[in-house]
N, C-alpha and C positions, 0 to 999 in steps of 0.2 A: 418534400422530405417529412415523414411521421415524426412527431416527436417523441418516440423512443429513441429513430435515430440521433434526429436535433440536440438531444440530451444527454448522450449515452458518456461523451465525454466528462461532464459535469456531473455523470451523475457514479462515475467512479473515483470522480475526485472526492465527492462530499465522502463515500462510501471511505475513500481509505483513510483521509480524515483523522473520520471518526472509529475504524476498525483501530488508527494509530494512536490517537488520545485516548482508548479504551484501553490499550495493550499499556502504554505508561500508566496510566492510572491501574490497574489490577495487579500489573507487573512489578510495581516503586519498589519493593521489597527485592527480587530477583535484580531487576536491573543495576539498582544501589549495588550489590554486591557484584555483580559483572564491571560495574565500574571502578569499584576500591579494588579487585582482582588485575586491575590493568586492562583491560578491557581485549588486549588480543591474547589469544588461547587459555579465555577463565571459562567458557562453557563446560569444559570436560565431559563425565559424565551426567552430572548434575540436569536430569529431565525440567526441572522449571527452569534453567537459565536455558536452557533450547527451545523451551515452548516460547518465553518471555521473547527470547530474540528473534525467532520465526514468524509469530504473531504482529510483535512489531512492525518487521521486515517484509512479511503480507501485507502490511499497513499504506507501508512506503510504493513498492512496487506498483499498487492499487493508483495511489498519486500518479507517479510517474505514467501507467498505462492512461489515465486519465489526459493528459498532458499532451501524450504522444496522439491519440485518439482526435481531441479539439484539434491538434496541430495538421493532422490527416487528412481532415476534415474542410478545412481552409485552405490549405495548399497544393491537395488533387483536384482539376476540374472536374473531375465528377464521383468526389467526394467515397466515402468507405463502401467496400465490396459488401453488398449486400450479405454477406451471412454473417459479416460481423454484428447486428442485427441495426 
């Protein structure tokens, strides 16, 4: 196994992380306000509370594929379909 493969899991995790701790910190402004807005249906049209939450939400997904990916990885005998890389 390459370790690109051996890593690929780990290495989405670290990546979304930090894409998520990026998006709260740049975002503290937009997000604060999507939260004191009630938090379901305050995006409207307001382009930074949709960048804020997509970026975030990038963030998360990144984990969770990460997640799925190690778990894939361990639990198929023969491990991720090569073009997953």
């Amino acid at each position: 196994m390459s370790p690109i493969t051996k890593y690929s899991g780990e290495a989405f995790i670290v990546t979304g992380v930090l894409h998520t701790l990026a998006g709260l910190w740049n975002f503290r402004r937009e997000l604060g306000a999507i939260g004191r807005a009630g938090i379901i249906d305050s995006l409207g049209t307001d382009k930074e509370r949709q960048l804020a939450f997509w970026f975030v939400n990038n963030g998360i997904i990144a984990i969770l594929l990460g997640v799925f990916t190690r778990w894939v990885r361990s639990a198929a005998p023969v491990g991720c379909p090569p073009f997953t890389g």
